[in-house]
N, C-alpha and C positions, 0 to 999 in steps of 0.2 A: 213578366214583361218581355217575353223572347219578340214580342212581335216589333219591340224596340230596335232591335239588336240589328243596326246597320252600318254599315263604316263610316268614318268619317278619314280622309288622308290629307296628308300636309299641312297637319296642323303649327308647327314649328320646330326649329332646330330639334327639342326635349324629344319630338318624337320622329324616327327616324322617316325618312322622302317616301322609302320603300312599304313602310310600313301602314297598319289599318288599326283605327280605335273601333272597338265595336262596340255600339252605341246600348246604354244599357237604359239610360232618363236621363231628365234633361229636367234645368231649373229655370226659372227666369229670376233677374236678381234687375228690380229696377225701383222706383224708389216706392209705389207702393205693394210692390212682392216681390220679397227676399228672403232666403232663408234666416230666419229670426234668431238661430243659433249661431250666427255669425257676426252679431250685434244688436244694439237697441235702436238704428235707424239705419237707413239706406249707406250715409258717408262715413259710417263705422263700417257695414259691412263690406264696402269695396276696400276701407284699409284693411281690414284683413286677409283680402287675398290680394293685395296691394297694387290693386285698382284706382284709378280716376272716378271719381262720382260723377260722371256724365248723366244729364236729367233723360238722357234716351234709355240709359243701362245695357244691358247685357244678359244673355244666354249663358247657362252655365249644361255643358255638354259632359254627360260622367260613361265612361266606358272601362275596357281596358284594353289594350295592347295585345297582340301577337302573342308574347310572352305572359300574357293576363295578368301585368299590372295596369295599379289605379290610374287613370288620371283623369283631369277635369280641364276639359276644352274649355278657353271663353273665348263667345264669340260676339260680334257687333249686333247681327244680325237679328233682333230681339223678334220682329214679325215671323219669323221663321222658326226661330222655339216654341213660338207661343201657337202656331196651330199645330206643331207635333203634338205639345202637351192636350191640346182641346182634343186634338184626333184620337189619342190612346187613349185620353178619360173617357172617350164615346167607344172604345173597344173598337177603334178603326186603326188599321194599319197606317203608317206615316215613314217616310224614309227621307229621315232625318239627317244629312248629308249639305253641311253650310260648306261652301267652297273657301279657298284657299282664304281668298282677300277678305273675309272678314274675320277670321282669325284672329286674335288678339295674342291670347297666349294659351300654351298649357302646363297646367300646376301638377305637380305629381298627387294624387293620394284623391279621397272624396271628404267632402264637408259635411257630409251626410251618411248615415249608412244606409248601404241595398243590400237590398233582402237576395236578388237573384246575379246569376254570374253568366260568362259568353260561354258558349256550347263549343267546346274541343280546345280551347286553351286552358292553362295550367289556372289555376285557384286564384284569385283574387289577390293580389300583392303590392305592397308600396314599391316602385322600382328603384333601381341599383342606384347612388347618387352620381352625380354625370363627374367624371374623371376632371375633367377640364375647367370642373367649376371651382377650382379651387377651394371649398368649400365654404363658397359663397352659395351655394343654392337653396334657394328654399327649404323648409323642411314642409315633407309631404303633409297635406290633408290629413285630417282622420274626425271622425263624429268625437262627438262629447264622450266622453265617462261617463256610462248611469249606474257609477257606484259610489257616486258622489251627486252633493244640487249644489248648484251656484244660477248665475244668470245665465247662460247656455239652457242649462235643464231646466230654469223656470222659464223660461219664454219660450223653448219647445211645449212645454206643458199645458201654456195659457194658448198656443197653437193648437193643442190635441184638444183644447176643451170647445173654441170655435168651431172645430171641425165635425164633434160630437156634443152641439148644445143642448138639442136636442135629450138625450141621453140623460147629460149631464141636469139639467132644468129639473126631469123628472125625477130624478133622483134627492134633488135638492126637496121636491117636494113630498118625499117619500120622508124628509127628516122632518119637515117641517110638521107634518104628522103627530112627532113625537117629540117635536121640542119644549124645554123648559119654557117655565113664565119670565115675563118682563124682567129684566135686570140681572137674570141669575146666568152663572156658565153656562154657555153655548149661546147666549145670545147674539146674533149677529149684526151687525154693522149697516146703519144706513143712513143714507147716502143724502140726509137733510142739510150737511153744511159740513164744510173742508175742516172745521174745528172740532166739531161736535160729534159723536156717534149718538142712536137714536135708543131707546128702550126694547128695541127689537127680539120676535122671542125665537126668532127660524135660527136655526143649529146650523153647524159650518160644515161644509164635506171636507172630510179629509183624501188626498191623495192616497189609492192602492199601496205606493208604498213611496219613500222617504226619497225616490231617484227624480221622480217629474220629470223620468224621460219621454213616460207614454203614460199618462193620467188618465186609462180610460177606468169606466165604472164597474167595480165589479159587483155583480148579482148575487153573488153568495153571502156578503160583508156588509149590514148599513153604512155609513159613512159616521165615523166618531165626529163628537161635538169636540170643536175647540171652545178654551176654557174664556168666555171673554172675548166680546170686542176688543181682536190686535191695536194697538195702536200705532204698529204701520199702518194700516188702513187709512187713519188720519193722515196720514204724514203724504201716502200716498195719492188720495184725495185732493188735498191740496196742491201737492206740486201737477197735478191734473189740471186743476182749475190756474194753475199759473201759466199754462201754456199758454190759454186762450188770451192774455197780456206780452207771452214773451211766446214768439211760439220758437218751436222745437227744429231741431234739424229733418229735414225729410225725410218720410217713415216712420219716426217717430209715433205717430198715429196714423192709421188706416183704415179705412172705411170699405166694407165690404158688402157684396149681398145679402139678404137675408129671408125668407116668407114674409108675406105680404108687403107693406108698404116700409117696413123697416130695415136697416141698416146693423152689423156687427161690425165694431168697433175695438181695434186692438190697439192698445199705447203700453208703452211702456216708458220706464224712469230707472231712475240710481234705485236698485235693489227692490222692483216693483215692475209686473206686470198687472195688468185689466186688460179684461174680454167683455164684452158687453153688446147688448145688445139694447139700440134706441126705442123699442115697446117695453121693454123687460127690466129687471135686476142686472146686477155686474157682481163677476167673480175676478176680486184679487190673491197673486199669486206674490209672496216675499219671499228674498234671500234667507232671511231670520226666521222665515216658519218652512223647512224643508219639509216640502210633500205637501203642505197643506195646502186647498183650496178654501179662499176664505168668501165669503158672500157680502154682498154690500145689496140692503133691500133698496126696492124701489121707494123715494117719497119725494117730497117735494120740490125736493131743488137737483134729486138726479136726472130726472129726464131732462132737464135746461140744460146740466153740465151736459149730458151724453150729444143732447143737440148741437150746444157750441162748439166741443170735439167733433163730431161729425162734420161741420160746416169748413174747419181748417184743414180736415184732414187730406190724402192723398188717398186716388181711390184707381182701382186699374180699368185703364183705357180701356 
């Protein structure tokens, strides 16, 4: 992403008058896209990088410094990240440079990890802690741990699987191929009622492996049956179908594009995400099953849920 790579100056005090961030990506953080690794809705996310939930949100600007540490501009300026990001996803150049005044602030370190670094500074580094902050400063950014799963790594997961449904779908019907009869292990979960699971006989894809930091498919491996309809799935399920009575804080559910006339739906909950998709099936991802991707078939009362989610949900501008 070198063709990122433009200054941004005077960001605030943290980074010096003189000085240049060189622009490496840039996020939007608004209430329907946010980096999901930084919580399960929008006004979780901005508390952790201890932001205001403004319903306009924020740019989140990742570079490094002079000296090639991390830091992550925010900036007010949301229409302004949002056509760098369109411009680079289209391999067009953009020169991504928000002026002084909408500045918010900058956090040291990335909430994210990049893969690439600025051309002729030193390596990628959390910077020095600032003398004067008594040691009240933030403590830097940094990505999740994927040598571990928790909620971070499941909901980056049930990200990588929106983004690769495709993939993933096919896959699932590569098991289904070979899955058991009604009732027995592997049966999967569906989606006829928040109490119930269904006699279903399609097999669960398991996650590559136990981190859910990048759950993509691999080709060489079928996907192992989980043993049994989970009964988070249940639990899940229902507190889905609760929102649509209490709904949820912002973000919470978001509704995204998808081929043809329907919609991909991401919610998440206490120890639960779903990705799903409003023509299709939905895959749940739990705290309690590391790595696993568990599948919820399509019957009669998931497409209503997936519509009523849809209909609340937040969907970007």
């Amino acid at each position: 992403m070198t063709d990122e790579e433009n200054a941004v100056t005077g960001t605030d005090d943290a980074v010096a008058d003189d000085d240049a961030l060189y622009v490496l990506t840039a996020i939007l953080l608004t209430p329907a896209q946010f980096p999901s690794v930084l919580g399960d809705d929008y006004p979780a996310a901005c508390a952790a990088l201890g932001l205001e939930p403004y319903a306009e949100g924020y740019g989140l600007v990742l570079g490094q410094d002079s000296d090639g540490a991390r830091w992550t501009v925010v900036v007010d300026d949301v229409s302004l990240v949002a056509v760098a990001i369109a411009s680079w996803d289209c391999g067009m150049e953009y020169d991504l440079s928000p002026d002084d005044g909408s500045v918010v602030c900058a956090l040291p370190g990335w909430p994210l990890a990049v893969a690439v670094a600025a051309p002729g500074v030193p390596a990628p580094h959390d910077p020095e802690p600032d003398p004067e902050a008594d040691g009240e400063a933030p403590a830097p950014l940094s990505p999740p741990d994927t040598e571990v799963w928790g909620p971070a790594q499941r909901r980056l997961g049930a990200d990588a699987i929106a983004s690769q449904w495709a993939a993933w779908r096919a896959q699932m019907d590569d098991a289904t191929d070979s899955a058991p009869e009604s009732g027995t292990a592997g049966a999967a979960a569906e989606g006829d009622d928040a109490e119930a699971v269904s006699e279903g006989a399609e097999a669960a894809a398991s996650g590559t492996e136990a981190t859910g930091a990048d759950p993509a498919p691999d080709d060489d491996a079928p996907p192992s049956p989980v043993a049994g309809p989970h009964p988070g799935i249940r639990r899940a399920l229902a507190e889905a179908r609760g929102y649509l009575d209490d709904p949820p804080p912002p973000g919470r559910i978001r509704s995204s594009f998808a081929p043809g006339d329907a919609r991909m739906i991401r919610a998440d909950g206490p120890g639960w995400s779903m990705v799903a998709r409003t023509d299709d099936i939905a895959f749940m991802l739990l705290d309690e099953v590391p790595g696993e991707i568990l599948p919820v078939r399509r019957g009669p009362q998931l497409p209503g849920l997936l519509t009523a989610l849809d209909a609340i949900a937040v969907r970007p501008s």
